[in-house]
N, C-alpha and C positions, 0 to 999 in steps of 0.2 A: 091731221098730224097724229103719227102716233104717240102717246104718253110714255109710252115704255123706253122712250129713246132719250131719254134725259131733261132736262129743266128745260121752259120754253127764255126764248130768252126777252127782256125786258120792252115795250112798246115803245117809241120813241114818236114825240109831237113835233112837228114842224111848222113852221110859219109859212103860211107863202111864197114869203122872200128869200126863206131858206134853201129854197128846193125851187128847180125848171120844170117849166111843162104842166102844170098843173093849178089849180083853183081851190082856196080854202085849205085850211089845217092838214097835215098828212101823219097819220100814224103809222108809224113803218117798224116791224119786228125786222132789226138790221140784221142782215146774216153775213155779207161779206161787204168790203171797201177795199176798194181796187186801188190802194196806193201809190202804185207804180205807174199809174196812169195819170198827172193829173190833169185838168182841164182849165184854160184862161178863159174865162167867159165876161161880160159887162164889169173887165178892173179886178178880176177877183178868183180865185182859184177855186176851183171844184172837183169832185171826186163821186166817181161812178161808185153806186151804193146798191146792192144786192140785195131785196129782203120780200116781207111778205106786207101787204099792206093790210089795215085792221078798221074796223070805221071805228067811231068814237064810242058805241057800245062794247067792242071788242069783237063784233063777229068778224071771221074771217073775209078778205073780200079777194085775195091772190095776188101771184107774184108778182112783183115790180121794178124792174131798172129805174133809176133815179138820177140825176145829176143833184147832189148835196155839197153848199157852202163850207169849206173845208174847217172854217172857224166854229162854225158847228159841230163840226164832228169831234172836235177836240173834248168837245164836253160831254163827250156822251162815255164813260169809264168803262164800258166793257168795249171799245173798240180802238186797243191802241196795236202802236204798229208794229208788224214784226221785227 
């Protein structure tokens, strides 16, 4: 990414249970949330998440569609809604 384009934005951890499809902790640099989409999955609403994935060192590992626990996402302060 280039540096010159502004501040990276903050990593976000996920739990398993927070997020589909996937095994073990998820560190995701959110970039977008699809709002206006959202999704009923196992009782529970979820929201298409847009971002770059990061391991737990912080190297970069690339981008990633997500389905994210919409209760989750409330907590995360740079991703409120339009």
């Amino acid at each position: 990414m280039d540096r010159n384009r502004g501040p990276e934005r903050p990593v976000s951890r996920f739990h398993p249970e927070d997020y589909c499809f996937g095994s073990g902790p998820l560190w995701l640099r959110v970039e977008r949330v699809h709002w206006k989409s959202a999704v009923r999955y196992q009782g529970d609403v979820w929201y298409e998440v847009d971002g770059v994935e990061v391991s737990s060192t912080g190297r970069c590992i690339g981008r990633r569609r997500v389905l994210i626990r919409a209760r989750r996402l409330a907590m995360l302060p740079s991703n409120s809604r339009p």
